[in-house]
C-alpha positions as CSV (number, residue, x, y, z in Angstrom):
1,X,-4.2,-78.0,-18.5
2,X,-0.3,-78.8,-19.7
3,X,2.4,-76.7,-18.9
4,X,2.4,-75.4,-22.4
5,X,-1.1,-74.3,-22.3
6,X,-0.6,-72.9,-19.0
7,X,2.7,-70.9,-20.4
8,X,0.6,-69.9,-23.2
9,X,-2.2,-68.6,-21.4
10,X,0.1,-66.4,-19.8
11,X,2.1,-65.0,-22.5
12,X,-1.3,-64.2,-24.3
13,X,-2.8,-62.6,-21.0
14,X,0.7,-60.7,-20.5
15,X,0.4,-59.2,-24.3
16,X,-3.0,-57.5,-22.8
17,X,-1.1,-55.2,-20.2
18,X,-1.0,-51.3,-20.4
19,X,1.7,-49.6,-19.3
20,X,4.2,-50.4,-17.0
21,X,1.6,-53.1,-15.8
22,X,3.1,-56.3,-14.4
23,X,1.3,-60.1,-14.4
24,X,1.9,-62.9,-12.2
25,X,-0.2,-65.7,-13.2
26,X,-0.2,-69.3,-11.1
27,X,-2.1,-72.7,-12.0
28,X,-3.2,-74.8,-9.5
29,X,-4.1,-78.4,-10.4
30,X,-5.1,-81.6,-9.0
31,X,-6.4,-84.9,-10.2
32,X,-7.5,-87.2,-7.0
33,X,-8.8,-90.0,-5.6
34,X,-10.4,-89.6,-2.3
35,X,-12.0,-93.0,-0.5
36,X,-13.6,-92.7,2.9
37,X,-14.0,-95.6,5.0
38,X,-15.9,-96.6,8.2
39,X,-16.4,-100.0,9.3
40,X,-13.5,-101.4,7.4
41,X,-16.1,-100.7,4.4
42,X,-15.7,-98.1,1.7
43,X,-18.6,-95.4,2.2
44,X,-17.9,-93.1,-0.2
45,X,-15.3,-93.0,-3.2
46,X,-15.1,-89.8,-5.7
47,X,-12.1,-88.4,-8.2
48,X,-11.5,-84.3,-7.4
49,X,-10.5,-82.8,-10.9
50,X,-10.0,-79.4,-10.2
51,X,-7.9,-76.2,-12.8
52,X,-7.4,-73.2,-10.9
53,X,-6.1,-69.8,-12.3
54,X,-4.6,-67.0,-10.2
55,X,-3.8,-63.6,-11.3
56,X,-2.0,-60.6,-9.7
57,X,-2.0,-57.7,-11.4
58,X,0.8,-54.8,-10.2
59,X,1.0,-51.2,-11.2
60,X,3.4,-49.7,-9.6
61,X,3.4,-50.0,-6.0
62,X,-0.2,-51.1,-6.1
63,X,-1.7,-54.4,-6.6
64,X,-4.3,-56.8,-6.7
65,X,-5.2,-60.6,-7.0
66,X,-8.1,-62.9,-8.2
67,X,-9.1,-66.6,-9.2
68,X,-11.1,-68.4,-11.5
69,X,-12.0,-72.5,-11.9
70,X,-10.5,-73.2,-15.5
71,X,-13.0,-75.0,-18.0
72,X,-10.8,-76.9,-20.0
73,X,-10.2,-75.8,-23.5
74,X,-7.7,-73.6,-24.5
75,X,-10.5,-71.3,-26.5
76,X,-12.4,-70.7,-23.2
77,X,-9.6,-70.6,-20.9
78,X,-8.4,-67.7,-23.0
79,X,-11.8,-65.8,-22.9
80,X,-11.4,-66.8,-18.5
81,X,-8.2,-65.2,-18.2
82,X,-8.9,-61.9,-20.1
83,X,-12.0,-61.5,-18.3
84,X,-10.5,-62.0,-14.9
85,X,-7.7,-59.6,-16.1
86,X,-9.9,-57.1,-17.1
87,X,-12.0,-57.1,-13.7
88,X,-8.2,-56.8,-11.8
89,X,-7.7,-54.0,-13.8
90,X,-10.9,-51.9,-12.9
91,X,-9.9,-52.4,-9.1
92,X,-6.1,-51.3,-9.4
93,X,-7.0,-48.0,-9.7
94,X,-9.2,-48.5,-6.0
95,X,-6.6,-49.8,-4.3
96,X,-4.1,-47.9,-1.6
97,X,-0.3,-48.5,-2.7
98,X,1.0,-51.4,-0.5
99,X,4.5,-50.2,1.0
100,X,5.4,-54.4,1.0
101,X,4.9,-55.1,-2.1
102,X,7.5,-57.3,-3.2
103,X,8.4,-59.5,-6.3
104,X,11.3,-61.2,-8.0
105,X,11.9,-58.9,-11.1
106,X,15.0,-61.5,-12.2
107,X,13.2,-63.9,-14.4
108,X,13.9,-67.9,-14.1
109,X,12.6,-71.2,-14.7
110,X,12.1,-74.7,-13.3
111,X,10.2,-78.2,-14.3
112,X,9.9,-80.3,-11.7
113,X,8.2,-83.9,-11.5
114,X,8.6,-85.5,-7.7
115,X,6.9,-88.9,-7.0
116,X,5.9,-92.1,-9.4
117,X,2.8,-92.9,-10.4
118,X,0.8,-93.9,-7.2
119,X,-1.1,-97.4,-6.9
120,X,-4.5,-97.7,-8.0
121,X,-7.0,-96.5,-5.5
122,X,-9.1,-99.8,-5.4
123,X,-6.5,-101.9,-5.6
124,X,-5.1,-100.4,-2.6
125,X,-8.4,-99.9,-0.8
126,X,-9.3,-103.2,-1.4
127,X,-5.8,-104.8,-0.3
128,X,-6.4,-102.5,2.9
129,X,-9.6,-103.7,3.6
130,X,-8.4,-107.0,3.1
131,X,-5.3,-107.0,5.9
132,X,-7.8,-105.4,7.9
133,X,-10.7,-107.6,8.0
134,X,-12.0,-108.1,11.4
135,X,-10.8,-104.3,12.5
136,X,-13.5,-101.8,12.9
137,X,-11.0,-99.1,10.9
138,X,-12.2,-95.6,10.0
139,X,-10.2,-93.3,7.9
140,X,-9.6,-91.5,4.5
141,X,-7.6,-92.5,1.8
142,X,-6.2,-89.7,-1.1
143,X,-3.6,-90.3,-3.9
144,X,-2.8,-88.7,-7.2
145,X,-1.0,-85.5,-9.1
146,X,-0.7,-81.9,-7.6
147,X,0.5,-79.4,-10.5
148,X,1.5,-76.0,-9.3
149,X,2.9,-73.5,-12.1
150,X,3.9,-70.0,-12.1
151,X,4.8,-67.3,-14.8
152,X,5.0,-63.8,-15.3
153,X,4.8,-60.7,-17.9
154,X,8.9,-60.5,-16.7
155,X,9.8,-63.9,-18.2
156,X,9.3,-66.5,-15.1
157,X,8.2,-69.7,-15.7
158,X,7.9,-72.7,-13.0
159,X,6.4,-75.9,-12.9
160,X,5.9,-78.2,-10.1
161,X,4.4,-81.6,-10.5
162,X,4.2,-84.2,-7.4
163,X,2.7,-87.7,-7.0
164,X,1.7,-88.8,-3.9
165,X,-0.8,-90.8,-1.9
166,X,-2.0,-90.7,2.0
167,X,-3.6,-93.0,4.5
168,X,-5.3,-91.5,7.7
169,X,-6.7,-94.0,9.8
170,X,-7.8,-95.2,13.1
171,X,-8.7,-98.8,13.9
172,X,-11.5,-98.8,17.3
173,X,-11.8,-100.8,19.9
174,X,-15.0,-99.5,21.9
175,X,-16.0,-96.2,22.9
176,X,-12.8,-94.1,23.5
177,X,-10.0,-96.9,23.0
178,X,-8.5,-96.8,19.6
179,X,-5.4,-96.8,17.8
180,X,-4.4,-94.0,14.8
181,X,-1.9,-94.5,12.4
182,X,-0.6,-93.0,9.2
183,X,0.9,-94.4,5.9
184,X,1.9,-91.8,3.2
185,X,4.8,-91.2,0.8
186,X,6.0,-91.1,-2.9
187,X,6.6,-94.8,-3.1
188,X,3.6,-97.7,-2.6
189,X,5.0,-100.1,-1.0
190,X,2.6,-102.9,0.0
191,X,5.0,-104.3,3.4
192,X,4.6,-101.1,4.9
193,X,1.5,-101.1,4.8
194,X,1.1,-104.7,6.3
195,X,3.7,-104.0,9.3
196,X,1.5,-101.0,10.1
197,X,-1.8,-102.7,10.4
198,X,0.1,-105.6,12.5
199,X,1.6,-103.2,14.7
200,X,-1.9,-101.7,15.3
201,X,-3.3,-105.4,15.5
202,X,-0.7,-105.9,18.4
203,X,-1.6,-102.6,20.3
204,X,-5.5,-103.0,20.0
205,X,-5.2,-106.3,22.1
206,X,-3.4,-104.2,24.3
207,X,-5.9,-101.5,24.6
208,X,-8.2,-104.2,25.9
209,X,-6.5,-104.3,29.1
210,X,-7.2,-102.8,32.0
211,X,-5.8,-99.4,31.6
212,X,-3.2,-98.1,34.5
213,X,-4.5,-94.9,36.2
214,X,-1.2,-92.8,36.8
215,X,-0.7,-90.0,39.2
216,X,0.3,-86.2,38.2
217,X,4.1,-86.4,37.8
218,X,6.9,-86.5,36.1
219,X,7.7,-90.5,34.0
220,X,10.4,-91.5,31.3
221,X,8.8,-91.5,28.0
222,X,9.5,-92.3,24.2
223,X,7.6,-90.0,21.7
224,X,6.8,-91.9,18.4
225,X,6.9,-89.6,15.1
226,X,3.7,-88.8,15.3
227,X,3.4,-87.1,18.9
228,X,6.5,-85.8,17.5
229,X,4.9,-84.0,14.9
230,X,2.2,-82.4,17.1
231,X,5.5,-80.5,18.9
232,X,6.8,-79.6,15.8
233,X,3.5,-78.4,15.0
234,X,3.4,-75.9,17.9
235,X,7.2,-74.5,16.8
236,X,6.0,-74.1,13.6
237,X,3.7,-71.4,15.5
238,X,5.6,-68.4,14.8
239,X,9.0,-70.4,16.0
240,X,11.0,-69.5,13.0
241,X,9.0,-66.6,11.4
242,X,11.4,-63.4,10.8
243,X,8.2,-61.0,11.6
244,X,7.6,-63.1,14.5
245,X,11.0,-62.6,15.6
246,X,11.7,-58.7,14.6
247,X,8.6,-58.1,16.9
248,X,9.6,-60.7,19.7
249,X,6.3,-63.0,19.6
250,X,8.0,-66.0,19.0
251,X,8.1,-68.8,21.4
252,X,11.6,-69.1,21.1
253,X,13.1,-65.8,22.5
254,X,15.1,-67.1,25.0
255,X,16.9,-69.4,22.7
256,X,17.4,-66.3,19.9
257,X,18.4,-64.1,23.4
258,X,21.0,-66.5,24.1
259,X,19.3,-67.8,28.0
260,X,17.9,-70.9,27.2
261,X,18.9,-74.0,24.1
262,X,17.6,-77.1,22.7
263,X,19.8,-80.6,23.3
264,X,23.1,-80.5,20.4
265,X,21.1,-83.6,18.8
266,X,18.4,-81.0,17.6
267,X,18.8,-80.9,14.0
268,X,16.2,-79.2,12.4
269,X,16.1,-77.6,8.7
270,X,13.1,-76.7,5.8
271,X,14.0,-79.2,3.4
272,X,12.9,-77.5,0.4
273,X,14.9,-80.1,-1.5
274,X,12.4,-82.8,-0.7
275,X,10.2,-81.9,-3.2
276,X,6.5,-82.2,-2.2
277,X,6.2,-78.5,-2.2
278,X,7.0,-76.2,-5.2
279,X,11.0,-74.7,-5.2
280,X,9.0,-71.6,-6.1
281,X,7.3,-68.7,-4.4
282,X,4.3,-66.5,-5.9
283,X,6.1,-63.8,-6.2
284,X,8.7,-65.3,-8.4
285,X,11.4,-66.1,-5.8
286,X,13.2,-68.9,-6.0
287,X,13.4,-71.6,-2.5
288,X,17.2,-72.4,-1.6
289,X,17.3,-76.5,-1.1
290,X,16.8,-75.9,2.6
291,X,17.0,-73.7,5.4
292,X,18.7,-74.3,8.4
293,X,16.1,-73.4,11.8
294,X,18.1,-74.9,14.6
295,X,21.9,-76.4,14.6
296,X,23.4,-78.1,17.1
297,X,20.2,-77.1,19.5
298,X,20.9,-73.3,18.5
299,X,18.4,-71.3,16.6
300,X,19.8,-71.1,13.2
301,X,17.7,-68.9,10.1
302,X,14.2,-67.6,10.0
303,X,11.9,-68.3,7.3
304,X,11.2,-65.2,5.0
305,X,8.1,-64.5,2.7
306,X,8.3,-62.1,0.3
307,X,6.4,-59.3,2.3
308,X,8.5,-60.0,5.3
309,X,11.7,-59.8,3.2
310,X,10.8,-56.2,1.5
311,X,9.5,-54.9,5.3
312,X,13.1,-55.8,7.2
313,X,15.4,-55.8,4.0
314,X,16.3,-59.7,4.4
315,X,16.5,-62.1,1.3
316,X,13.6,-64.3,0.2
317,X,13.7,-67.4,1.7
318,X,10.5,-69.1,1.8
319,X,6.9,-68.9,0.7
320,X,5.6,-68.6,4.4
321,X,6.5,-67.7,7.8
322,X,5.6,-71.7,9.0
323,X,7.6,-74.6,7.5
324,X,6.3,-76.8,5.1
325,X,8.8,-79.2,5.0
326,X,10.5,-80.0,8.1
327,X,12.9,-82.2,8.6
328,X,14.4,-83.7,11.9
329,X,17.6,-85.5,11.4
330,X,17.9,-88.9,13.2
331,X,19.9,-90.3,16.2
332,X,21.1,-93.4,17.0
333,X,18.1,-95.4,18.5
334,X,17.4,-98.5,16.6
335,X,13.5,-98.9,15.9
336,X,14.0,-102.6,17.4
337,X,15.6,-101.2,20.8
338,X,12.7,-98.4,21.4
339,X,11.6,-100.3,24.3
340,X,14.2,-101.7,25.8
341,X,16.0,-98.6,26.0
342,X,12.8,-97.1,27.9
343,X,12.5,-99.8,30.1
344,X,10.0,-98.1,32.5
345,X,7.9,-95.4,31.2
346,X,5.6,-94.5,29.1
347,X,5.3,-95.0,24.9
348,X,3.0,-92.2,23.8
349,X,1.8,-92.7,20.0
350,X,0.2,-89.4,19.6
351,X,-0.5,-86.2,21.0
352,X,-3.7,-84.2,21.1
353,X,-5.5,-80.8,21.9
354,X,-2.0,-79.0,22.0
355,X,-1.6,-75.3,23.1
356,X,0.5,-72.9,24.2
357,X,0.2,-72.9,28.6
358,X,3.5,-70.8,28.6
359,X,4.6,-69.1,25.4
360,X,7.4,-66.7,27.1
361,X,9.0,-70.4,28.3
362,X,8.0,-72.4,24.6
363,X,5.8,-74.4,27.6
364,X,3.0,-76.8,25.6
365,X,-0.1,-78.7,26.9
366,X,-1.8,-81.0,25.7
367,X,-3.6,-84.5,26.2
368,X,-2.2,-88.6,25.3
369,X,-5.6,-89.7,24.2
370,X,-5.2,-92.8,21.9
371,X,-2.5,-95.5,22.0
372,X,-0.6,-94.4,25.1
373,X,1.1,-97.6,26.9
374,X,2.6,-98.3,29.8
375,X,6.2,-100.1,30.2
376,X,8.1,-102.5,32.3
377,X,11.1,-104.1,31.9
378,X,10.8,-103.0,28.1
379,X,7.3,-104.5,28.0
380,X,4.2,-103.0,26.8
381,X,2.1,-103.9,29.9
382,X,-1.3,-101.6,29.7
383,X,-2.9,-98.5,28.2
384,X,-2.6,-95.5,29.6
385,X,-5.8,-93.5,30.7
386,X,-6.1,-90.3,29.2
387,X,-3.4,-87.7,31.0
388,X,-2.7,-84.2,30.1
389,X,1.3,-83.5,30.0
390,X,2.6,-80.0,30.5
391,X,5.9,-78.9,29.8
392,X,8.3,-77.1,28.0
393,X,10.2,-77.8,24.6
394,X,13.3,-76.8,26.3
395,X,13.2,-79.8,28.5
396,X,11.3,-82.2,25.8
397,X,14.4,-81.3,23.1
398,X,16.5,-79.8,25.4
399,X,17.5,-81.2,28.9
400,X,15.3,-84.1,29.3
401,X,16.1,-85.7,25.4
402,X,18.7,-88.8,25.9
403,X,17.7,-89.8,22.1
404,X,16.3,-89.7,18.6
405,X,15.8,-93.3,16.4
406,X,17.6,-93.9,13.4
407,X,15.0,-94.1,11.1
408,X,12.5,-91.0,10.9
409,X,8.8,-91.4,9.3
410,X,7.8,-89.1,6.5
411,X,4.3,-88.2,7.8
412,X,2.2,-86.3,5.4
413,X,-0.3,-83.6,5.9
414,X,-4.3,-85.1,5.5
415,X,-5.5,-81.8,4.9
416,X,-7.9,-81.5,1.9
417,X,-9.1,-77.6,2.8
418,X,-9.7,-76.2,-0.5
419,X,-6.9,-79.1,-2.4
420,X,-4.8,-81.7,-0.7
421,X,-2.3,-80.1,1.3
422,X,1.6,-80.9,0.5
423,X,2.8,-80.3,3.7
424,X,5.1,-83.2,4.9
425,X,7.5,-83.6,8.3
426,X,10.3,-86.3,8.3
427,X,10.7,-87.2,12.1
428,X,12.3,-89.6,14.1
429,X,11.3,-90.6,17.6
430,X,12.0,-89.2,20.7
431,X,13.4,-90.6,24.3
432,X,13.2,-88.5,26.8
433,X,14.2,-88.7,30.4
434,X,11.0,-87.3,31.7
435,X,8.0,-85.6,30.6
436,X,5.2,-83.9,33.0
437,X,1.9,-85.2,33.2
438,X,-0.2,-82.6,34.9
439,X,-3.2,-84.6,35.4
């Protein structure tokens, strides 16, 4: 479906309403490639063509929502859309008025279109397989067009187009020894790709080693983007939602109570402005280009949905309570001087099984798993065996963080739930003076 069929669906469906009736209609849309691999061989290969039509019918202070798979032609998209309207309309008159309700009733417009076209899926497959011969890599390739649209019987009409493409995989040694990396982006850039399988290349005859047994304590560590992102992950767990906050659930109370901070070098903001992710809300609300969470290691705004923004009379900030485009600003760490700067310590390439083992103190736990080394002198010496860490954010990005590199790593959500997932993270590394290993 085009954005003028899509517009023109919904001014046809809004010229059915009764009354003081109000429609919100939204498109979904992807067109996708999606390889598996396992083996270093493809094992299954498909294209995802999915149109997806969402209605929310309002009367008053009532409401209700529904969805249908779009066929294709205007003629019997039309017939779709009444019929789902007409359904919506039987239950309004069922449902209890919602006292949250809330809606943009100032009408506005965008037309986005983020992201080039992205390489061709065999060609890049087939180059990947190729850099990778002699690896026994596993993982899941995705790449192509996300459309999101919105529009309204009030006037509003968005549309959000991004081009992307993702690379999840592992390369495996034997049993439990393997290495996982990520390539994803806007841009296809070929070099990237080659450094990254090198890289892994270089740790793999690492992970052949003997691995170093280390005892429950307390070590000097640098955090690569990716274990980064698994922290990030746990503040994103009701660390900068306003409902979260108003009720005092959030992990972060004793920073928003004034006791307790992160490090000043803690920059962190919702960079709506990056573009995977629509500048647009369901209800009509537009996204300001970002949204600052913490400044100078101080908590900064709270992201606000529409529901939270009607219940506590704050402005619309955000389409959910959890961001969905973080960003991390850099330091000063060159990529090159990562391991000289640790010198003795560990390099931990991922975190796994995170949780919350102290919420009240924003205390995490979790295990190294994969691609943990150990370091001497600035020299990768062994792998790591398997450790759990425990400790809190407040030490990790607060009292223990000497520095962040210069260069952060957009990662990009693999999620395919329902449609890929546009949820991105741009994220340094981190060096930290200490980090506890429980056991």
């Amino acid at each position: 479906m085009s954005q003028d069929d899509f517009f023109a669906l919904a001014s046809e469906l809004s010229g059915c309403l009764h009354g003081g009736e109000v429609l919100f209609c939204s498109f979904d849309g992807e067109n996708a490639d999606f390889v598996r691999l396992n083996g270093n061989r493809v094992r299954q290969g498909g294209t995802v063509c999915s149109r997806g039509l969402g209605l929310t019918l309002i009367d008053g202070q009532r409401q209700v929502t529904g969805t249908c798979e779009l066929a294709g032609s205007p003629e019997a998209d039309r017939a779709l859309g009444r019929t789902l309207l007409a359904r919506l309309r039987e239950r309004l008159a069922h449902v209890p008025e919602d006292p949250y309700l809330h809606f943009s009733q100032r009408p506005s417009a965008s037309d986005r279109l983020v992201g080039e076209d992205p390489p061709d899926s065999a060609a890049a497959v087939a180059e990947l397989i190729a850099l990778a011969e002699g690896l026994d890599l596993v993982g899941v390739w995705a790449s192509g067009e996300l459309v999101e649209g919105l529009a309204s019987s009030l006037g509003h009409r968005h549309w959000h187009c991004s081009r992307s493409f993702n690379l999840d995989w592992s390369g495996y040694l034997r049993k439990d020894k393997a290495v996982k990396a990520n390539y994803g982006g806007l841009l296809w850039e070929p070099e990237r790709l080659r450094e990254k399988l090198a890289a892994m290349r270089d740790k793999l005859a690492i992970m052949d080693r003997a691995p170093r047994t280390l005892s429950p304590g307390r070590y000097r560590a640098y955090l690569a983007p990716a274990a980064v992102q698994e922290l990030m992950d746990m503040l994103a767990w009701d660390g900068f939602d306003l409902k979260s906050h108003r009720t005092a659930q959030t992990p972060l109370l004793r920073m928003i109570r004034g006791e307790r901070a992160f490090s000043p070098l803690i920059e962190l903001r919702e960079a709506h402005d990056r573009g995977l992710v629509p500048a647009f809300t369901g209800e009509g609300f537009e996204k300001p280009a970002c949204v600052p969470l913490i400044t100078g290691g101080r908590f900064g705004e709270c992201l606000v949905d529409a529901r939270d923004g009607r219940e506590y009379g704050v402005p619309v900030n955000a389409a959910g309570g959890a961001p969905e485009s973080l960003s991390l600003a850099p330091g000063g760490i060159p990529a090159a001087e990562v391991l000289e700067r640790l010198g003795d310590g560990l390099y931990i390439g991922n975190l796994w099984y995170c949780n919350w083992s102290d919420r009240n103190d924003c205390r995490v736990t979790g295990m190294t798993r994969f691609a943990t080394f150990w370091v001497e002198g600035g020299e990768i010496l062994a792998p790591v065996s398997v450790m759990r860490f425990d400790d809190s954010l407040y030490n990790l990005l607060g009292d223990h963080l000497e520095g962040l590199t210069e260069t952060p790593e957009l990662l990009l959500s693999p999620e395919t739930y329902g449609g890929r997932s546009t949820v991105s993270a741009s994220l340094p590394g981190l060096l930290v003076s200490g980090i506890d290993l429980a056991l």
